[in-house]
N, C-alpha and C positions, 0 to 999 in steps of 0.2 A: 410291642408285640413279641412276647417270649416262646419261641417257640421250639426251646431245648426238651420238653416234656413229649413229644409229638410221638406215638407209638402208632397210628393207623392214620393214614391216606387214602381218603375215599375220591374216585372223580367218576362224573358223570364220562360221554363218550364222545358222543356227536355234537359240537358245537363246542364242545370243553378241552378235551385230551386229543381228539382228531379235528385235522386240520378241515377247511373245506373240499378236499380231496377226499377227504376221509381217509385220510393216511396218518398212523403215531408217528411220531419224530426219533430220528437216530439218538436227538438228545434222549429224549426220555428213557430207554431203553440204556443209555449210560447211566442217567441216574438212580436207576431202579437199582442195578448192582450196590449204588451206597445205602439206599433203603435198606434193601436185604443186607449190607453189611453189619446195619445200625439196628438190624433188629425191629424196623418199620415194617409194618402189615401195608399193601398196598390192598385194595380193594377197589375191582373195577363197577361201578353201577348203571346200568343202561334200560332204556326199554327196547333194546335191542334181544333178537337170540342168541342162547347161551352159546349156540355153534359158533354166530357170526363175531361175537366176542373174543370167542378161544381164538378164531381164524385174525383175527387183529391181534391180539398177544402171544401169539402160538409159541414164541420163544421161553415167554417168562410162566407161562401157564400155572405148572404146578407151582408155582411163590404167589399166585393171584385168587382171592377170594371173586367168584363173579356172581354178583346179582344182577340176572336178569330179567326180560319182560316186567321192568319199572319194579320189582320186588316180589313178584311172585313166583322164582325162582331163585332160589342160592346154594351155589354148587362150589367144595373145596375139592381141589384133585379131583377123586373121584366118590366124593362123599356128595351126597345130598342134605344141606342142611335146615332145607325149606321150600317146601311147594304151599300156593298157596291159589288152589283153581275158583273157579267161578260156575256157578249151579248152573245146568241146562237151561233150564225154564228161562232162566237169565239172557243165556247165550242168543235164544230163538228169538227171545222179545227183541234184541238190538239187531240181530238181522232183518226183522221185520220193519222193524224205523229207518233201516239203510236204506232199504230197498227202494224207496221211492226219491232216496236223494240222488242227483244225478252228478257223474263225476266222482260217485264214492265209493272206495273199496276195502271192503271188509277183509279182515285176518284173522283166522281163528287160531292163537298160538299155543300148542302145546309144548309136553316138554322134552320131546324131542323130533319136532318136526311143526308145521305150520301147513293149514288148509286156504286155499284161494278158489273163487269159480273160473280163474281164466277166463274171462270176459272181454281181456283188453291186454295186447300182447306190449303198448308200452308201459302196463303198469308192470306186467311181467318183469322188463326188461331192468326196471327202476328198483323193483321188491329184491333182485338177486344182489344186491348192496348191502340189505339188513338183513337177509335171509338166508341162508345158504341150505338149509335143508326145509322143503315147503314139497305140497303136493296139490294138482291140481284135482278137483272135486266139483262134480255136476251141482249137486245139493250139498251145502255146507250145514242145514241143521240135519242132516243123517251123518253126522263124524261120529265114530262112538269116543275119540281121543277123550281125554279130560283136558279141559281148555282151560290155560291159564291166565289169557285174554283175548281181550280183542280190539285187536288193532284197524282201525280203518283213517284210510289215506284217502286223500280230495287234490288232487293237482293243482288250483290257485288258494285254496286259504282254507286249512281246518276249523280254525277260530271262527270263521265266520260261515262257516258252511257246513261242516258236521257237530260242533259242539251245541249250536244252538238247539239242534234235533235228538241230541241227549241227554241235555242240564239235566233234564227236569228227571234223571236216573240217580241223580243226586244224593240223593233221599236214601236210596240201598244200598247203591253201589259207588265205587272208586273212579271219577271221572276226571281224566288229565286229558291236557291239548298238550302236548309231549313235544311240539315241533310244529315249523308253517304250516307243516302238511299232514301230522298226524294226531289224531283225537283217540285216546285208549280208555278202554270199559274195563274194570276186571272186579275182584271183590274188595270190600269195603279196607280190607284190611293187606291187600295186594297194592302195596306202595314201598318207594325205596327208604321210606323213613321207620316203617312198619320193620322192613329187613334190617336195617342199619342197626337198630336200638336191642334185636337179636343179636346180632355180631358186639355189639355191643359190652354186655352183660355176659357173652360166653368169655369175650376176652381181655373183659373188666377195665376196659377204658372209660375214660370221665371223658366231658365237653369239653376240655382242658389239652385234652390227648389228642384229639381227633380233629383232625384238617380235612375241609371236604370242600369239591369245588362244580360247581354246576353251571346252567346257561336256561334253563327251560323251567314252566310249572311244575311237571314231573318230578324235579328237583330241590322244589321247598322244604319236602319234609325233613329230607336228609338234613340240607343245610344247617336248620333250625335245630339240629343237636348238637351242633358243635360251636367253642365260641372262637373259632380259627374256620369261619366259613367265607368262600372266595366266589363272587360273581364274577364270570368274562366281562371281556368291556362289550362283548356282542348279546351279551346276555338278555332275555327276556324284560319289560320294568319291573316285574312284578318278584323276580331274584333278584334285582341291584337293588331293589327294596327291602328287601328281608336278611339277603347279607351281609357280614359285617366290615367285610373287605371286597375291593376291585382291587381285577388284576388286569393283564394284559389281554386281548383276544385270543383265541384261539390259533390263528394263525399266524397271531406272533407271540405264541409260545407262552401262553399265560398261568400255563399250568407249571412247566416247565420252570417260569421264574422263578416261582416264589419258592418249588421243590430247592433251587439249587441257592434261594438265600437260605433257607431253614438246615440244609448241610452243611 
């Protein structure tokens, strides 16, 4: 595994680079300085908001490319280099399929803020983790936002409790189980492999160049550009499948590892 050629490091968030605290590690944050010394592009990718992202890297921010809400967002400093929303009609049809799922709570994310009905104050309580800027809203199909997706959360099991009442969106739209508890709609084309292969091409790296590390579905496309791609050991099967490398867990620094053998 040669991995002297390495100019961009992409990693997923939750389950990859943060711990189950959902805490970065002090390591990381030391070896980001030799990134940036060496001239490595870090690139954070999450289906998390762009806020909740900055608000976890707030130190290294402007050195940080972030795509967010799973790729239909990607913001340098303060340049925009990709929105990437999902048509109304669209939006209403999946509120409408939610609605009668019970335990499930939809997110309408734009791109600078996030819509909830406030229904349920411990989702509330859970949502201010990935959300830092959200507003609550009686009717969420009267948002005039542009929505860049939709997030909906189910407390015991996405996977088997809201994806099944979406699959069959399949067909138009971009459907990921993102996490135990989260299932995201967005457009076909609103994924972080979609964004990656952008960033890509603007900063003309090959599969050669680019290490990229993931744990969830969310995170297939990406991986699958690079031939330096790293499943956790907590990872999803369906990413220790398609990757070409295991690492360490997340919360034992699996991201971390491999960063400080390739230095």
């Amino acid at each position: 595994m040669d991995l002297s050629k390495i100019k961009m490091v992409v990693s997923d968030m939750d389950g990859t680079l943060l711990n189950s605290k959902h805490e970065v590690s002090n390591r990381f944050f030391e070896i980001h300085k030799e990134l940036k010394q060496k001239n490595i592009q870090f690139v954070a990718a999450s289906g998390r908001q762009y806020h909740s992202m900055v608000d976890k890297l707030e130190t290294i921010q402007d050195d940080v490319i972030f795509v967010a809400e799973n790729g239909a967002f990607v913001k340098r400093k303060e340049e925009v280099l990709l929105t990437t929303p999902i048509d109304k009609n669209n939006v209403d049809t999946i509120l409408s399929l939610i609605t009668t799922t019970i335990n499930a709570h939809p997110v309408l994310c734009s791109k600078d803020s996030a819509y909830v009905n406030g229904n349920s104050g411990e989702f509330l309580e859970m949502l201010r983790e990935y959300y830092t800027e959200f507003e609550i809203v009686e009717d969420q199909t009267k948002v005039k936002d542009e929505v860049l997706k939709v997030a909906i959360y189910h407390f015991e099991n996405s996977e088997q409790h809201i994806y099944p009442v979406v699959k069959h969106l399949e067909d138009s739209l971009k459907v990921k189980v993102s996490g135990s508890n989260w299932v995201d709609v967005s457009h076909k084309n609103a994924h972080k492999g979609y964004a990656l292969e952008k960033l890509m091409q603007e900063y003309g790296v090959t599969s050669d160049e680019i290490m990229v590390f993931g744990d969830y579905n969310n995170d297939l496309e990406m991986l699958q550009l690079s031939n330096y791609s790293f499943a956790m050991a907590n990872a999803h099967p369906n990413v220790q499948e398609i990757a070409k490398y295991i690492t360490l867990s997340n919360n034992d620094f699996g991201v971390e590892h491999i960063l400080e053998k390739m230095l």
